[in-house]
C-alpha positions, 0 to 999 in steps of 0.5 A, spaced: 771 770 029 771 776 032 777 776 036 781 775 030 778 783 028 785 786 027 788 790 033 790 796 029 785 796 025 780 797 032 785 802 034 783 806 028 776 806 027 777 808 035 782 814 032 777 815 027 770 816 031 772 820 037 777 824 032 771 825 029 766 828 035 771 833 037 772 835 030 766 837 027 764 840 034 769 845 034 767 846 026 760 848 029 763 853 034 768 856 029 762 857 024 758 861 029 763 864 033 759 870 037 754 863 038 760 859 041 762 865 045 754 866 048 755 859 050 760 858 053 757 865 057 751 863 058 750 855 058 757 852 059 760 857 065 767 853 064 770 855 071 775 859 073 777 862 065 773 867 062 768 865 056 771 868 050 778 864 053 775 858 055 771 858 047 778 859 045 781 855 048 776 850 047 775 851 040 783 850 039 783 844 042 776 841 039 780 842 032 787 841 034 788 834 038 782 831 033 789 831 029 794 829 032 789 823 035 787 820 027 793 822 024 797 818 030 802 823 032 802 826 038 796 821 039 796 821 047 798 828 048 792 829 043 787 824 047 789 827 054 787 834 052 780 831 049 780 827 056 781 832 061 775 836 056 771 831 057 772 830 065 770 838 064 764 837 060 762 831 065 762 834 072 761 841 070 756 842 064 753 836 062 753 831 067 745 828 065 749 826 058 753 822 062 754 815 057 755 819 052 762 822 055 764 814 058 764 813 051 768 819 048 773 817 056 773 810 054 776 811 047 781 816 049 783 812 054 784 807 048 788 812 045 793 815 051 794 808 055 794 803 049 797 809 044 795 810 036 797 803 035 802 801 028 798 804 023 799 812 025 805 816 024 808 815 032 808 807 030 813 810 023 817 815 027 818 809 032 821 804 027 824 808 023 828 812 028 828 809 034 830 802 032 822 799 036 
């Protein structure tokens, strides 16, 4: 019964939840943004960038890419940019949380190898004017 669960509808929720993760996470450094800058200072210690650039950046990219992942345009762009912070995330600020970014990797992963599947806007723009 359950291989029949509909690919696009998986690719969805995929797109869904883990746009969603990201989303809400860059709302929390927006709502606090003297908190965010303090974090990525004192906590997260991104290398090579300086903290109020790397909580820019990071921030912009937390709201950003979530977009382009659920609404399927520009959906691998959106999840390569999410995988790399997720790899940054990994190796040098929570490596103990490990399983919960496989899980985050896993379905970017989906998204920038499988693509955002037909119920997204880059499937549309395919159709209607690529003729695919």
């Amino acid at each position: 019964m359950l291989e029949r669960f509909p690919m696009p509808a998986l690719s969805a929720m995929f797109r869904i939840g883990v746009g969603a993760v990201f989303f809400k996470s860059g709302l929390v450094k927006i709502a606090s943004w003297d908190a965010t800058v303090g974090l990525f200072r004192d906590e997260y210690r991104v290398p090579l960038l300086p903290p109020e650039l790397a909580a820019y950046l990071g921030t912009a990219a937390e709201l950003m890419c979530p977009l382009l992942i659920v609404l399927g345009l520009g959906a691998r762009l959106g999840a390569a940019a999410l995988l790399g912070m997720t790899f940054v995330i990994q190796f040098f600020v929570y490596p103990e949380n490990w399983a919960e970014h496989l899980i985050w990797a896993s379905l970017l992963a989906h998204v920038l190898t499988r693509g955002p599947g037909p119920l997204s806007i880059d499937h549309w723009i395919a159709r209607s004017y690529l003729g695919r």
